[in-house]
N, C-alpha and C positions, 0 to 999 in steps of 0.2 A: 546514495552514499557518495559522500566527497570522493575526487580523484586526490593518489600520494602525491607528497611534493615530488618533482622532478629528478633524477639520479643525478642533473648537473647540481643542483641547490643541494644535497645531500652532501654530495663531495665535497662542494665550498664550506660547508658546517662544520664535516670533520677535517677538513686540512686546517682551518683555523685556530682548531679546539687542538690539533696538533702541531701546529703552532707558537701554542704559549698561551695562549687566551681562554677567560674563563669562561665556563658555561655560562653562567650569569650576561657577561658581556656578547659572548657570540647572537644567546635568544634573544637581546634586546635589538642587535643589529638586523639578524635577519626574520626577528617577528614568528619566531617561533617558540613554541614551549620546550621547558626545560628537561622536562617528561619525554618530549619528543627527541629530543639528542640522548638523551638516557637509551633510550629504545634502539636507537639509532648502533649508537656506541654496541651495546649490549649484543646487539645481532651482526657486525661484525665480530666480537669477540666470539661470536659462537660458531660462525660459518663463514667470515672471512670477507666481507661482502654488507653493502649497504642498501642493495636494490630492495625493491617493495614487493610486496608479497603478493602473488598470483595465484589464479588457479585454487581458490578456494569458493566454497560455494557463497551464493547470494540469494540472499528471503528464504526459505521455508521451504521445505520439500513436499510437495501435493502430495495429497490424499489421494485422488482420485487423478493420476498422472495422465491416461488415454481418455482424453475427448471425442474422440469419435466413437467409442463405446459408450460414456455417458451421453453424449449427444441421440444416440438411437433410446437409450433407455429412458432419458427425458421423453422423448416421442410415446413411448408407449406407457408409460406412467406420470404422462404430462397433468392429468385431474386428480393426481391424489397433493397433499399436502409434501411438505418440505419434510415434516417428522413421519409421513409414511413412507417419503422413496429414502431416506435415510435407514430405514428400518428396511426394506427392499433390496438395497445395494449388499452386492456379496460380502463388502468386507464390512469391519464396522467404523460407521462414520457418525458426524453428529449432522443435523439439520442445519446448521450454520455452513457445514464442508458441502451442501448441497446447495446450499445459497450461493455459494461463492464459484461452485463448478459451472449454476446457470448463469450465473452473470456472465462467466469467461466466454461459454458458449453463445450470448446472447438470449437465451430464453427468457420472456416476458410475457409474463401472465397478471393482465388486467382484475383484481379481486373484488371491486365496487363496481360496479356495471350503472347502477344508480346512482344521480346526484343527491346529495344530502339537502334535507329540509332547507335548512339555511341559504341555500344556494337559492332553490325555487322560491323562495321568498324574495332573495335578490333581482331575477326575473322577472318575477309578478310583478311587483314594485316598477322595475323599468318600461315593462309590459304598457300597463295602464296609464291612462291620464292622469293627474294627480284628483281633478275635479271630478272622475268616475271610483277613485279609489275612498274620497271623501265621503260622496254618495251613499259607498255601499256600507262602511264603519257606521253609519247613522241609524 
């Protein structure tokens, strides 16, 4: 999330705009939107004050808050799927809030153990001579 503009560039905006000068003219000088001195204006008028708002939360609030209790329950329901420790967990979550609690924690579980066809053909290929691979197509 972008930081606010500064309380000193705040102050220059509406000293301006109290000033004499138009909105119009102040947002073309200091490159700011018109919306934005609106907002500005606005929240002095309500509270006296132009400073930038703090102390509000940021992203989402977890599902699943204590990690070191998913972290053990991973451990012991580490072989089942993402939709069974979802279904598992005490409270109710989706598979997706399970994905996202093992990534936090790091857990990684490898699900193809096996290289795909396509691959071993890649191999083979490099494998072989070209004149034994001729050979054996004949």
């Amino acid at each position: 999330m972008p930081s606010p503009y500064s309380y000193d560039l705040r102050q220059k905006v509406i000293k301006a705009i109290d000033g004499g000068m138009s909105k119009t003219q102040v947002s073309s000088i200091f490159k700011i939107s018109r919306n934005t001195i609106n907002t500005w204006l606005h929240r002095r008028r309500e509270t006296g004050d132009i400073i930038a708002l703090t102390g509000y939360q940021k992203g989402y609030n977890p599902k699943i808050p204590d990690l070191e209790q998913f972290r053990k329950f991973a451990q012991i329901n580490g072989s089942k799927t993402q939709k069974e420790m979802a279904d598992e967990w005490p409270d109710k979550v989706s598979d997706r809030t399970i994905s996202k609690a093992l990534k936090k924690i790091g857990y990684t579980r490898k699900k193809k153990l096996t290289v795909t066809e396509k691959e071993m053909k890649t191999k083979e290929r490099n494998f072989w001579p070209k004149s034994a691979i001729k050979g054996r197509n004949s």
